[in-house]
C-alpha positions in Angstrom: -56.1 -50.2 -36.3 -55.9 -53.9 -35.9 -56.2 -56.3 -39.1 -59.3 -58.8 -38.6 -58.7 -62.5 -38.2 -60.0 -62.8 -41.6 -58.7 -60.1 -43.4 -55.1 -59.0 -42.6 -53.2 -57.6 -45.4 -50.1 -58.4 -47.1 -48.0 -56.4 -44.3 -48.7 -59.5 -41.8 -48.2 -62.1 -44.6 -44.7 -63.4 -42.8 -46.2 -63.1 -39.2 -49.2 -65.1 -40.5 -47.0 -67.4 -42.2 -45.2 -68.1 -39.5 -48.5 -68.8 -37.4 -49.4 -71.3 -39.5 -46.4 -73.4 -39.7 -46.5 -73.3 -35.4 -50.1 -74.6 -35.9 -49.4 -77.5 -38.2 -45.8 -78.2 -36.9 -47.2 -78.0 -33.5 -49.9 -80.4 -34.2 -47.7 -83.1 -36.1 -45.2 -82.9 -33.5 -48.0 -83.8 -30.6 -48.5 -86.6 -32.8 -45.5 -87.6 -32.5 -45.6 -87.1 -29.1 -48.5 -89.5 -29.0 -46.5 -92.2 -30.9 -43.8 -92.1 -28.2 -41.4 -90.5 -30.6 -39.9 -88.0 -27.7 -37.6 -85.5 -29.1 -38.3 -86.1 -33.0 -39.2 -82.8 -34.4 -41.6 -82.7 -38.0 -38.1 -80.6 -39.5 -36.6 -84.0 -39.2 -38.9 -86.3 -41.2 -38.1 -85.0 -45.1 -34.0 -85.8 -43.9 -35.0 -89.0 -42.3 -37.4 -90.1 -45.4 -34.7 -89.0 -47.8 -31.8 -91.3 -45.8 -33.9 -94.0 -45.5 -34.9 -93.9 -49.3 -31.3 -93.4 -50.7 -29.2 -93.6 -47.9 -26.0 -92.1 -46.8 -26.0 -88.7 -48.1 -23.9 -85.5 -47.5 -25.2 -82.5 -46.0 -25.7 -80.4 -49.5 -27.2 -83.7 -50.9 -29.9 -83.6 -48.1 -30.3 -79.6 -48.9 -31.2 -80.2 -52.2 -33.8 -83.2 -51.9 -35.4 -81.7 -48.5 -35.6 -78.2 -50.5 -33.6 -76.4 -48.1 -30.7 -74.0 -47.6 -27.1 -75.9 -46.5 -27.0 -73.8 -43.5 -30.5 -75.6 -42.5 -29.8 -78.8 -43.4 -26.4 -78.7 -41.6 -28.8 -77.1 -38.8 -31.2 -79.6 -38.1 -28.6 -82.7 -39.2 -26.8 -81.3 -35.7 -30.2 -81.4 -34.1 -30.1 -84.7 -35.1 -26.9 -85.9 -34.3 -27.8 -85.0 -30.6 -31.1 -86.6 -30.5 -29.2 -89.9 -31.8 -31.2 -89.9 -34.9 -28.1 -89.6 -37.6 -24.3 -89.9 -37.7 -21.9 -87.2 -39.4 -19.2 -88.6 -40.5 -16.0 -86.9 -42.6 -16.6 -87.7 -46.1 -13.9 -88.4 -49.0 -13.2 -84.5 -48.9 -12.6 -82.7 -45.5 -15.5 -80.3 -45.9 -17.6 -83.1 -46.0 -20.1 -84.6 -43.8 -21.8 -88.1 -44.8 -24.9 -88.4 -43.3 -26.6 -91.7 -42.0 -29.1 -92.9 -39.6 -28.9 -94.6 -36.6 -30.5 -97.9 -35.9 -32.8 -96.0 -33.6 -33.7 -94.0 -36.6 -34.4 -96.8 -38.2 -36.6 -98.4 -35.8 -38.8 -95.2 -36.1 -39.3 -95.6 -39.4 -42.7 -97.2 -39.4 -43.8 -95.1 -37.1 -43.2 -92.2 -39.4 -44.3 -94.2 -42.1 -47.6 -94.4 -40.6 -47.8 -90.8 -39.7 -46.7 -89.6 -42.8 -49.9 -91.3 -44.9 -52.0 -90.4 -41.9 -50.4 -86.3 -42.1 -51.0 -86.6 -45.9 -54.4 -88.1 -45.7 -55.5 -85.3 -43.0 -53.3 -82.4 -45.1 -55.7 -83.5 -48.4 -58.2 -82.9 -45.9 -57.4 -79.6 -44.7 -56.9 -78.6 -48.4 -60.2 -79.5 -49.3 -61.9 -77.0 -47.1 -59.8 -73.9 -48.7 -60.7 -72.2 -51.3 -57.4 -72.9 -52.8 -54.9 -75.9 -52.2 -52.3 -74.3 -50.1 -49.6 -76.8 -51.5 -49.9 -74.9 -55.1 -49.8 -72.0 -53.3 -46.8 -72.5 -51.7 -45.5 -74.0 -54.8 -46.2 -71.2 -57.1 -45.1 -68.8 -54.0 -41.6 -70.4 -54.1 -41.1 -70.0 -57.6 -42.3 -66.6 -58.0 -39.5 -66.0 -55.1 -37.2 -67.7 -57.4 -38.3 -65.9 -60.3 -37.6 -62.2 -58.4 -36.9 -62.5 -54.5 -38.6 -60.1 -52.2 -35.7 -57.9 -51.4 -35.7 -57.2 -55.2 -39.3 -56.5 -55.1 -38.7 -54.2 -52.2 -35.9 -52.3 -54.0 -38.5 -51.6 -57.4 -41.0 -49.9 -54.9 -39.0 -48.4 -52.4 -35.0 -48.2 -53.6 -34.0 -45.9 -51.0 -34.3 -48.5 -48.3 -32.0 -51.5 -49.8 -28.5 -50.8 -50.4 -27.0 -52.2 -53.0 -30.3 -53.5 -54.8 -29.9 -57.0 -56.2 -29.6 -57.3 -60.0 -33.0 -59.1 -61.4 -32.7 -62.2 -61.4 -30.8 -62.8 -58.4 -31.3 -65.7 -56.5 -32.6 -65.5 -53.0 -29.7 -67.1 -51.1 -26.0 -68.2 -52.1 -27.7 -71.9 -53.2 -30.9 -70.5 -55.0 -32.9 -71.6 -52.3 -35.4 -69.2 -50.4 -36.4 -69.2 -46.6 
């Protein structure tokens, strides 16, 4: 039996999750497109805000402000070193990268600027014609995660299927983030 476009259960909740981040990504990044901004991706505008409002950062100080893992900060700062957007240079302490951006980065910025009020004005939009603002959603989603992450819920109904089931109150990842 196939779930209904307006009714799928909680078992497609990641698949339907990720469709709607390809539908909203997707549409910001045409956007972009549209602005001439070939190659920037939306992942990159929190790290490039976040640089140009407090500067050179490192790679864990870019996690934490974006709301991100390290591993997907140092991901997308490596997309960005290649698109020219930032610089990674070695910081103070060898495992250390300091982040910056490039004066073509900066060039962008009002650009961005103006697509960023335009994406919030349009988001505020979108939110008005749900039932419930999907920004508290997620919000509230995220820190239930935090509270008890999913693995741990799958071990209380079904503990046969996770080995070694996390204590309670485990984080989700190694940096208390969740993906």
């Amino acid at each position: 039996m196939t779930p209904s476009r307006s009714g799928p259960g909680p078992e497609l909740l990641g698949t339907r999750l990720r469709q709607l981040l390809d539908l909203l990504d997707g549409d910001v990044a045409a956007v972009h497109a549209d602005l001439g901004l070939t190659g920037f991706r939306p992942r990159f505008t929190p790290v490039v805000r976040a640089l140009a409002a407090s500067g050179p950062a490192t790679i864990r100080e870019l996690a934490r402000a974006v709301g991100v893992t390290h591993s997907a900060a140092s991901q997308t700062v490596a997309q960005m070193v290649t698109a020219g957007l930032v610089t990674s240079t070695p910081g103070r302490d060898a495992r250390q990268r300091i982040v910056r951006l490039t004066p073509r980065a900066e060039s962008l910025l009002p650009a961005l600027d103006a697509e960023a009020a335009a994406t919030s004005a349009a988001a505020a939009e979108f939110e008005a014609e749900l039932s419930f603002p999907l920004s508290r959603l997620v919000e509230e989603a995220l820190d239930a995660l935090h509270r008890r992450p999913m693995r741990q819920r799958i071990a209380a109904v079904a503990p046969d299927l996770v080995a070694d089931p996390p204590a309670p109150g485990a984080a989700g990842t190694t940096d208390g983030t969740v993906r």
